[in-house]
C-alpha atoms as one frame of an Amber mdcrd trajectory, in Angstrom:
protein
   0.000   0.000   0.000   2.913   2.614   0.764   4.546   1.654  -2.549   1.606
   2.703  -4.253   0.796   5.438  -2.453   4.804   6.641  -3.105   3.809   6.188
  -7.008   0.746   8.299  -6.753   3.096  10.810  -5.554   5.332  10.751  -7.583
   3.290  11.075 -10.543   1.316  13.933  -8.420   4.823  15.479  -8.677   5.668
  14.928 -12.213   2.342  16.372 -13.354   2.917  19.331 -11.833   6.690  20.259
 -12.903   5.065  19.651 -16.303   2.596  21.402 -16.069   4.399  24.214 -14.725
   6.695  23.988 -18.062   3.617  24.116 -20.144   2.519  27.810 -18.457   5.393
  29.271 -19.198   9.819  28.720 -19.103  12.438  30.574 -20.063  14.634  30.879
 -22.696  17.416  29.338 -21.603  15.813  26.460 -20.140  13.053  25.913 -22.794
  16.040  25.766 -25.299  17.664  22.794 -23.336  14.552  20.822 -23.137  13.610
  21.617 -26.381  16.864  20.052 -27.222  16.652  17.326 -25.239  13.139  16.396
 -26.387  14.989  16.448 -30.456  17.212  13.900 -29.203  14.831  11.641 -27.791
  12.736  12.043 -30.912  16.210  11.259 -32.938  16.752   8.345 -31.046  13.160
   6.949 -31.692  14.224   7.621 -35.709  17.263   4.443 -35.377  13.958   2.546
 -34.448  13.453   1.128 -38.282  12.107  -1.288 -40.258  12.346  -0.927 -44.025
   9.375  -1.921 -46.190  10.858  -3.745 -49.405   8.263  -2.178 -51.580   8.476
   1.250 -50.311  10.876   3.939 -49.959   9.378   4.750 -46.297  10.215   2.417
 -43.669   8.638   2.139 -40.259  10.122   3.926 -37.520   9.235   4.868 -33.696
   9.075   8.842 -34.444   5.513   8.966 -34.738   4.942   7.646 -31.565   7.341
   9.901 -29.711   6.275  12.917 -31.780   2.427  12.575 -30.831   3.182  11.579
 -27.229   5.394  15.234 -26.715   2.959  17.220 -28.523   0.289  15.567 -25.597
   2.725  15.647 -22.750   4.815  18.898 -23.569   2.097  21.151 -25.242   2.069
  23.572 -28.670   5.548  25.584 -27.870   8.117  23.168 -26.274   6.567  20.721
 -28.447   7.203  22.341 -31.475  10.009  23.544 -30.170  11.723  20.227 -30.238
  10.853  19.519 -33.652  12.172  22.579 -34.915  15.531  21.786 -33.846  15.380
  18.362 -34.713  14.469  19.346 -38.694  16.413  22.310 -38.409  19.831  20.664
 -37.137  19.014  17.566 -38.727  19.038  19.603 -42.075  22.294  21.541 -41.209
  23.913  18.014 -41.096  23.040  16.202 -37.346  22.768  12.507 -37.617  19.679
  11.652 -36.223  17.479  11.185 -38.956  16.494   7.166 -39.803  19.735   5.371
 -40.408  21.942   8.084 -38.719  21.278  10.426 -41.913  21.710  14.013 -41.807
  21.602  17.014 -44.450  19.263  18.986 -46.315  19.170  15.973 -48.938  17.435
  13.738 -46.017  15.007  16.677 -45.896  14.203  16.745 -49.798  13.882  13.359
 -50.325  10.976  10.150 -49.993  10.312  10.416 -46.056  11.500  14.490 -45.874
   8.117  15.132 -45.869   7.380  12.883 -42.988   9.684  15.030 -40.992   8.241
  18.072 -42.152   4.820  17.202 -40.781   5.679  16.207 -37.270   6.334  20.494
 -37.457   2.118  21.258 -38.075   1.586  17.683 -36.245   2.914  18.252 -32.659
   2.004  21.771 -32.755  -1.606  20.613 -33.401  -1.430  18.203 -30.933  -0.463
  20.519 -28.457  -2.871  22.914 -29.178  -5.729  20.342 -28.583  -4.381  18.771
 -25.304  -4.019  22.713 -24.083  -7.083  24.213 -25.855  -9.761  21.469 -25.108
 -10.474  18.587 -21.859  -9.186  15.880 -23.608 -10.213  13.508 -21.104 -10.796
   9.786 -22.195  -9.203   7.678 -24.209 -11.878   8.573 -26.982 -11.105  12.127
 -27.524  -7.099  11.859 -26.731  -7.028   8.903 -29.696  -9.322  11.511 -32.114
  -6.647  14.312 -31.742  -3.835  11.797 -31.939  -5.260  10.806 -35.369  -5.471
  14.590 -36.209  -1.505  14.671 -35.903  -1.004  11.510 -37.632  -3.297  12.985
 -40.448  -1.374  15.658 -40.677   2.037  14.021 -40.687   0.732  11.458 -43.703
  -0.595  14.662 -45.482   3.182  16.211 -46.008   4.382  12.585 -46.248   2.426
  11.797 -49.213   2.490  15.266 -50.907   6.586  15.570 -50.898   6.340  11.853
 -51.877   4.034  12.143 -54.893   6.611  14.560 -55.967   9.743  12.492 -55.420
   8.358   9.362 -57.386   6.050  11.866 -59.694   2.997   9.165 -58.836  -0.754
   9.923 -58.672  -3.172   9.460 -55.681  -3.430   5.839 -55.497  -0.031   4.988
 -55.796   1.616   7.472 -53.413  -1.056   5.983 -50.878  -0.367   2.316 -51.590
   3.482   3.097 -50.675   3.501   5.888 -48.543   0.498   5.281 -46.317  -1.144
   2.088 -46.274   1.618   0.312 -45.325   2.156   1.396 -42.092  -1.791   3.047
 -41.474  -2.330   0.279 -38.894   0.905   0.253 -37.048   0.552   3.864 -36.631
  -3.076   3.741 -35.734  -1.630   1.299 -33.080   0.359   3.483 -32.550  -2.245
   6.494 -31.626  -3.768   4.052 -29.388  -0.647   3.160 -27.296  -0.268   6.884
 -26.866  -3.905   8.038 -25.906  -3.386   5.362 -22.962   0.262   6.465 -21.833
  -1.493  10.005 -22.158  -4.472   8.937 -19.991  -2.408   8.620 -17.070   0.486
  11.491 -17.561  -1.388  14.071 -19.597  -0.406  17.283 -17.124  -3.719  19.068
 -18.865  -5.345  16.238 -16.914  -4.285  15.543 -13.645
């Protein structure tokens, strides 16, 4: 009973120094965790699987992307994922398969990385905006940012292979749809229990 009660506090705790993030930080320190948060979602990016029959492979950014938006809100969200595009552009090696440069940007999955920009801000907004309490409602806006991240996906993809509709769909989305749904799901239930909107 006392080691659950030491949990609940614990997590009482952690809620609140997030929360406390969320209403405001400076500078200096919203820079470092910002930072931080671009390495964590770099590491989740040497989680890969390659698809044979697609230039996109599965990897765990989605997951990590959508959970900081929740967690982290709008601006240290998006924070994050402006320096991991922007430094991962200038040349940083945490893109999928330690790849760096503006080239990683401009090619097959650049647009993938592009989205998680629109994605976690969006995210954020809705965990900070509206009571996203429930499973239901946290899994709806976790689709939203998934949406949004296939969107760019598929649009800098069409161009890259100069395919139509169907086909950029059949290779750039459909193949991993119900992982990442999965994916949405996993989230909305970590979220449940350490979203510092919802205490």
């Amino acid at each position: 009973m006392e080691i659950i009660k030491e949990v609940s506090r614990e997590r009482a705790r952690w809620l609140a120094s997030i929360a406390e993030l969320r209403r405001g930080v400076g500078l200096k320190k919203g820079v470092l965790i910002s930072l931080g948060l671009a390495l964590l979602t770099g590491m989740s990016a040497q989680l890969r699987l390659p698809i044979p029959f697609s230039p996109v492979p599965i990897t765990g950014q989605v997951f990590i992307v959508l959970l900081l938006g929740f967690i982290f809100g709008k601006e240290i969200g998006l924070g994050s994922q402006l320096f991991y595009v922007g430094l991962g552009g200038a040349g940083v090696p945490w893109f999928t398969g330690l790849s760096g440069g503006f080239t990683s940007l401009t090619g097959p999955t650049g647009g993938y990385i592009l989205g998680f920009l629109p994605a976690i801000y969006l995210v954020g907004w809705l965990s900070e905006s509206f009571e996203l309490k429930g499973i239901s409602r946290q899994f709806l806006a976790g689709l939203a940012g998934l949406g949004v991240i296939y969107l760019f996906g598929s649009l800098q993809l069409s161009l890259f292979l100069n395919s139509g509709f169907s086909r950029t769909v059949s290779l750039g989305v459909l193949p991993f749809a119900w992982l990442d749904i999965g994916k949405v799901l996993l989230v909305s239930l970590v979220v449940k229990e350490f979203n510092p909107a919802n205490p």
